[in-house]
C-alpha positions in Angstrom: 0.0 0.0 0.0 1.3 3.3 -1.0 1.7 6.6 1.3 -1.1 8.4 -0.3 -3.3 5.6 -0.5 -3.1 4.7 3.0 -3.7 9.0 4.0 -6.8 8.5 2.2 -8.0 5.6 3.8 -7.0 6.6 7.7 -10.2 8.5 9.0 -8.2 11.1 10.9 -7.4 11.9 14.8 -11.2 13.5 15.1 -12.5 9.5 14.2 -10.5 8.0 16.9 -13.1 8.1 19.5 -11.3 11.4 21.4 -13.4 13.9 22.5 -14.1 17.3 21.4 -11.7 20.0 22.5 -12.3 21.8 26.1 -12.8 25.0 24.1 -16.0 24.1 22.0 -18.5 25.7 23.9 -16.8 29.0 23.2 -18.1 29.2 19.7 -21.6 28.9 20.1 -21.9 31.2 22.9 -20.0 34.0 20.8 -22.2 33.4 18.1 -25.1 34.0 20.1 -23.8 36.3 21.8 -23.2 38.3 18.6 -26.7 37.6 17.3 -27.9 39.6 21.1 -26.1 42.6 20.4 -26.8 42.9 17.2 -30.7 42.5 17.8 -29.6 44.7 21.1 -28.1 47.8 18.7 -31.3 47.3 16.5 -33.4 47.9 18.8 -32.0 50.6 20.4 -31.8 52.5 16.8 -35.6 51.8 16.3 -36.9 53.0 20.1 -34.3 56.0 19.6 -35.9 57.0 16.1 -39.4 56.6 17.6 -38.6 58.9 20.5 -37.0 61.7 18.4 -40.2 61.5 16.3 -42.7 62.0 18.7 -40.8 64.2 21.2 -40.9 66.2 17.4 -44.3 66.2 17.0 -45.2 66.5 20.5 -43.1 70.2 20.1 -44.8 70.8 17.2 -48.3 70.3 18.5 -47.6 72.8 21.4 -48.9 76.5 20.3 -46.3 77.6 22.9 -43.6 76.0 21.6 -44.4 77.2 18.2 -45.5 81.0 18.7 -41.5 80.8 20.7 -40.0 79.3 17.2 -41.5 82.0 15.4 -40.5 84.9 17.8 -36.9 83.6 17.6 -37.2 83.3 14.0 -38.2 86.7 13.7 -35.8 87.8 15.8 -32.8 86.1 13.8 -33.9 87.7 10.6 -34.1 91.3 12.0 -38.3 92.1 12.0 -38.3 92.8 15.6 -35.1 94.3 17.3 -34.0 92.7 21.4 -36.1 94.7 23.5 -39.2 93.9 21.6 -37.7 89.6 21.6 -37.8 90.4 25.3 -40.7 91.9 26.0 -42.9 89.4 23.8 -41.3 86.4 25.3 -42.2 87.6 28.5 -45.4 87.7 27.8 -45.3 84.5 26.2 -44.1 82.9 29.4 -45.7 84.9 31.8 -49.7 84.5 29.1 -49.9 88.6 29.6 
């Protein structure tokens, strides 16, 4: 019998009736472990982008909110000069 032919034939060392290596379990716990975070990071991404959204609308709903967004707005484009930002916010916060 040849070298080669008698390579092919021998099963190899993991047919011998040995058992598995110590470290086996390490594989499938990383794997799962991978598969947590991953479902971890998605759903963290998703309930963030759900709470940005409705802490938006929620802001945009509130008349408050808005009549201050367009104050400022006015304000940064030069309509209305400081004192006049001031005094209107105050009575925005204050409802004179």
């Amino acid at each position: 019998m040849t070298m080669l032919t008698a390579l092919q034939v021998h099963p190899g060392p993991w047919q011998d009736g040995g058992d598995a290596p110590a470290y086996w379990p390490v594989f499938p716990i990383t794997f799962g472990l991978f598969w947590l975070v991953v479902f971890g990071a998605a759903f963290y991404l998703m309930r963030r982008r759900v709470n940005a959204t409705a802490a938006t609308n929620a802001a945009k709903a509130d008349p408050m909110n808005q009549a201050r967004a367009t104050l400022a707005d006015r304000f940064a484009r030069g309509e209305i000069d400081e004192d006049d930002y001031q005094s209107r916010m105050a009575a925005l916060r204050y409802g004179e």
